[in-house]
C-alpha positions in Angstrom: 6.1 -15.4 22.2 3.6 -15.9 24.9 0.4 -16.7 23.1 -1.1 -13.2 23.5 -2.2 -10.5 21.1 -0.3 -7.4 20.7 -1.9 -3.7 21.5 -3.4 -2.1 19.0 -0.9 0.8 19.9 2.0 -1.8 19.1 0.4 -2.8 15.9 0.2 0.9 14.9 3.7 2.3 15.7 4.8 -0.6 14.1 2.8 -0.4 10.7 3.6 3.6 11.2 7.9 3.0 11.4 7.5 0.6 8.5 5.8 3.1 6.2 8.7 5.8 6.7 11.1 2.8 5.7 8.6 2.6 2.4 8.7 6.3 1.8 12.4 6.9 2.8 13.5 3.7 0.6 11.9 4.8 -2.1 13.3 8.4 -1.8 16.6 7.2 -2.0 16.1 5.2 -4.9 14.4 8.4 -6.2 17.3 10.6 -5.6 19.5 8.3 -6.5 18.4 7.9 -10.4 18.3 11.5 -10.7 21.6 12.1 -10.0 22.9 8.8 -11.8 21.1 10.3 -15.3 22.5 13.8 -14.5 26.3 12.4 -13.6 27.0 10.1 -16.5 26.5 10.2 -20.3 26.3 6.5 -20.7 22.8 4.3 -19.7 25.2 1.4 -19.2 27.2 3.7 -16.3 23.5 4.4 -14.6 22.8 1.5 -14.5 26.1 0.6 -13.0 25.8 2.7 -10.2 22.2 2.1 -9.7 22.9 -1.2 -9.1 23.7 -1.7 -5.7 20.8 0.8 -4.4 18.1 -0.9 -5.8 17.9 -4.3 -4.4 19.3 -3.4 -1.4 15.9 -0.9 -0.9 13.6 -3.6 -2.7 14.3 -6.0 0.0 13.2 -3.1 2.7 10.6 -2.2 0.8 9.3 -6.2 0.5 9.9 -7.0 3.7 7.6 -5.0 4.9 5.1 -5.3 2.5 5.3 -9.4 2.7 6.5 -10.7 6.1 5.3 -7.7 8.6 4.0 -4.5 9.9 1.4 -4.2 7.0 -0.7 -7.0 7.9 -0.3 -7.3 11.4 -3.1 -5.6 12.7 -5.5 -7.3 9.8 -4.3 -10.3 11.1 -5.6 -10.0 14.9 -8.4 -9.2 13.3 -9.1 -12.4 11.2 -7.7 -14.3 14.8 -10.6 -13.1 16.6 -12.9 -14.5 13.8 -12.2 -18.0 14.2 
């Protein structure tokens, strides 16, 4: 890092890509429950093969949400404040 802000253009494709990641995530965990409930009789098998998809997209999902793209451009903002 060099000290200097990024573009607004930056900021935006970047908050922009991480939203489809959100959407797309979330889609897959989505599709994923519906064909667990339709495949197996048993909640406990669901569940089982549930399991692997739902952290694995809660971690995309809170990434983005906690370290990144979604408060970038608020944050340039509040810089130019102080």
């Amino acid at each position: 890092m060099n000290g200097e802000q990024p573009d607004k253009v930056d900021v935006e494709a970047g908050a922009s890509q991480g939203f489809w990641v959100v959407v797309v995530g979330l889609l897959v965990v989505l599709v994923s429950f519906v064909v667990a409930v339709l495949r197996f009789d048993q909640a406990a098998d669901a569940a089982t093969a549930l399991g692997p998809v739902t952290p694995v997209v809660g971690t995309l999902v809170g990434a983005y949400f906690v370290s990144g793209d979604a408060g970038r451009g608020r944050r340039g903002e509040l810089l130019h404040l102080v």
